[in-house]
N, C-alpha and C positions, 0 to 999 in steps of 0.2 A: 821870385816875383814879389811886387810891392802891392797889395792889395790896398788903396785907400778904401776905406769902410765910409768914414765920417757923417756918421748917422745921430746927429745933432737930438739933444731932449728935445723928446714929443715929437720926434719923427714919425712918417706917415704909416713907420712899419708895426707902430703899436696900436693901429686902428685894426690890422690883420690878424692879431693877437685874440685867442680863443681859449676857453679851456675844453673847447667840447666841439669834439672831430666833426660830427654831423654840421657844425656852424660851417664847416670850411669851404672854402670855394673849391670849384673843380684845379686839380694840381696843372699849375704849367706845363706847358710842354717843356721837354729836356732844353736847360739852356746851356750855351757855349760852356763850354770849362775853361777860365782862366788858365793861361799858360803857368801851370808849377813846375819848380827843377824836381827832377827826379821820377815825375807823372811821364810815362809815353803812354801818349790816348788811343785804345783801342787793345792795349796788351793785357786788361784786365779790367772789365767791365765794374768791378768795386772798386780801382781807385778810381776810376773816369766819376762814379756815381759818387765819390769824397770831393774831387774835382769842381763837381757840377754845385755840389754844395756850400762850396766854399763862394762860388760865384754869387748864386742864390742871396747867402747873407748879404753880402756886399752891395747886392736890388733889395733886399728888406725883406725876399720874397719867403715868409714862412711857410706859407702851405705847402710850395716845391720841399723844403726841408722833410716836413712832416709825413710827406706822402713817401718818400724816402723812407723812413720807419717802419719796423715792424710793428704791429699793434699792441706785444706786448712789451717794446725796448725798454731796457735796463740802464738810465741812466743819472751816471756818477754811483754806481752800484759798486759799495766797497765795504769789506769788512768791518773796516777803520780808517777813518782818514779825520785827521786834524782840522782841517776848514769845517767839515761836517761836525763835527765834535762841537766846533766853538757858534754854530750857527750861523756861518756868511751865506745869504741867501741865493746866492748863483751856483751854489757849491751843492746845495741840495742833494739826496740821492731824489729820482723820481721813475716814474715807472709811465707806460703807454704815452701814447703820443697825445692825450689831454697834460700828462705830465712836463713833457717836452716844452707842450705852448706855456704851460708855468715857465720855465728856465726862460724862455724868450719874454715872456713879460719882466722879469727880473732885470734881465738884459738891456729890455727897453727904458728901465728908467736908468739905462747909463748916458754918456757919452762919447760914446767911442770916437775918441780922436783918430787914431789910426792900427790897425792892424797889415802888420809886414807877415806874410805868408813865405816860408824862405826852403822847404824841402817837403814831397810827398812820399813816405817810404811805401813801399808796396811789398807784403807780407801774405800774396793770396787773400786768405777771407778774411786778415788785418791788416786795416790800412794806417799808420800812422802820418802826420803831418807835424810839424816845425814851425811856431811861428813868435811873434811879438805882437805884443798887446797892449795898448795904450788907451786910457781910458778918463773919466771926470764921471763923477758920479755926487749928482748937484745932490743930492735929499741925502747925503752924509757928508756933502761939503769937503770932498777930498780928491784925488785921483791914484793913481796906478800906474806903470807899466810894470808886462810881465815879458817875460821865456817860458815857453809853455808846448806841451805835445798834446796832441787831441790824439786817442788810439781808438779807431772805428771796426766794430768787429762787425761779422757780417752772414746771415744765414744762406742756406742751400738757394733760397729762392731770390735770393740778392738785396735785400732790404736788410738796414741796420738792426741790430739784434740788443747792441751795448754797445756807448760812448761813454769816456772815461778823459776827465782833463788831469794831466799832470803838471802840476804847478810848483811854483816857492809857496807852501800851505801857508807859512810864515809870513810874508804877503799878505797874502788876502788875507789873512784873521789880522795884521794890525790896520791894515784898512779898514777893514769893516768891525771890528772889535774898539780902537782906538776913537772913533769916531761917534762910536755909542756910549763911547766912557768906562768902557771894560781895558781892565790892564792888558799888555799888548807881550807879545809874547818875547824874551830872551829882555823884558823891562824892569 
C-alpha cells in the first residue's frame, strides 16, 4: 500500500496536538483501515488496531492515535540506541500518552512528503510494519528519507503498551546532528 501522508508545515494536525490527555477530544470512532499487504482484517484484532492507526496518521487524527495507548506506553523505550544518545528529537524515549503527543508535536514541525507503508507483520500481541519515510524538515533546513519498521507491542486489554521505531540511527543523527553543526557521524 502507498500511503500519501503529505501533511505540509503548520498543518491543521498540530492544532490537535496536546500534552495533556484531559485537553483531548472525545477519540474517533474506529476508522477504516487502509488496505496493508500482509494485514487480513478481522484475524487479529491488534493488527486491524496498527491498521487503523496507520490510517489515523494519514487524517492527522491524533487523538484516535492516543486513545489507542495504554496510559502508561513505553515509547522509543531502549537500553541504548544512538539517535537517543546524540539527541534527535523524534527519536526521544517518552513515556504515557501526554508523552506520545510530545513525539507528534515533534513530528509536526516536519514535512512529511510522503510515507509508503509496504508490509504489516502480524506477531499476536506484536505487530510489526514496513515502511518509507520521506520527509523536509524546514527549522533545520534539510530532509530525509528513511526504511524503517515500527514494532507495536500490545497488552491483554488491546491497547499499545510500547512502540519502538527501527531505523538507519546513522540517518537521523546526521540529519539532525549535521544541521545543528555537531560532527555527523562515520565524518
Amino acid at each position: 500500500m502507498r500511503l500519501h501522508i503529505g501533511l505540509p508545515y503548520g498543518h491543521p494536525m498540530t492544532d490537535t496536538i496536546t500534552s495533556d490527555p484531559a485537553l483531548l477530544p472525545d477519540a474517533a470512532p474506529p476508522a477504516a483501515a487502509p488496505t496493508i499487504p500482509g494485514h487480513v482484517p478481522g484475524a487479529n484484532p491488534n493488527a486491524d488496531t496498527v491498521a487503523a492507526i496507520y490510517g489515523a496518521f494519514g487524517r492527522g487524527d491524533v487523538p484516535f492515535i492516543l486513545e489507542q495507548l495504554a496510559e502508561d506506553v513505553a515509547w522509543e523505550a531502549w537500553a541504548s540506541n544512538s539517535s537517543v544518545d546524540a539527541g534527535v528529537p523524534w527519536m526521544r524515549p517518552r513515556t504515557g500518552r501526554a508523552g506520545v503527543a510530545e513525539f507528534f508535536g515533534a513530528v509536526a514541525a516536519m514535512e512529511i512528503v510522503d510515507v509508503q507503508v509496504l508490509h504489516l507483520l502480524d506477531g499476536g500481541d506484536k505487530v510489526a510494519v514496513e515502511f518509507v519515510i520521506e520527509a523536509n524538515l524546514p527549522d533545520l533546513g534539510t530532509q530525509y528519507r528513511d526504511e524503517e519498521l515500527h514494532l507495536w507491542t500490545f497488552g491483554p486489554d488491546g491497547r499499545v503498551t510500547a512502540m519502538r521505531h527501527y531505523t538507519d540511527t546513522a540517518k537521523h543523527i546526521n540529519v539532525f546532528a549535521g544541521a545543528a553543526g555537531v560532527d555527523r557521524v562515520g565524518a
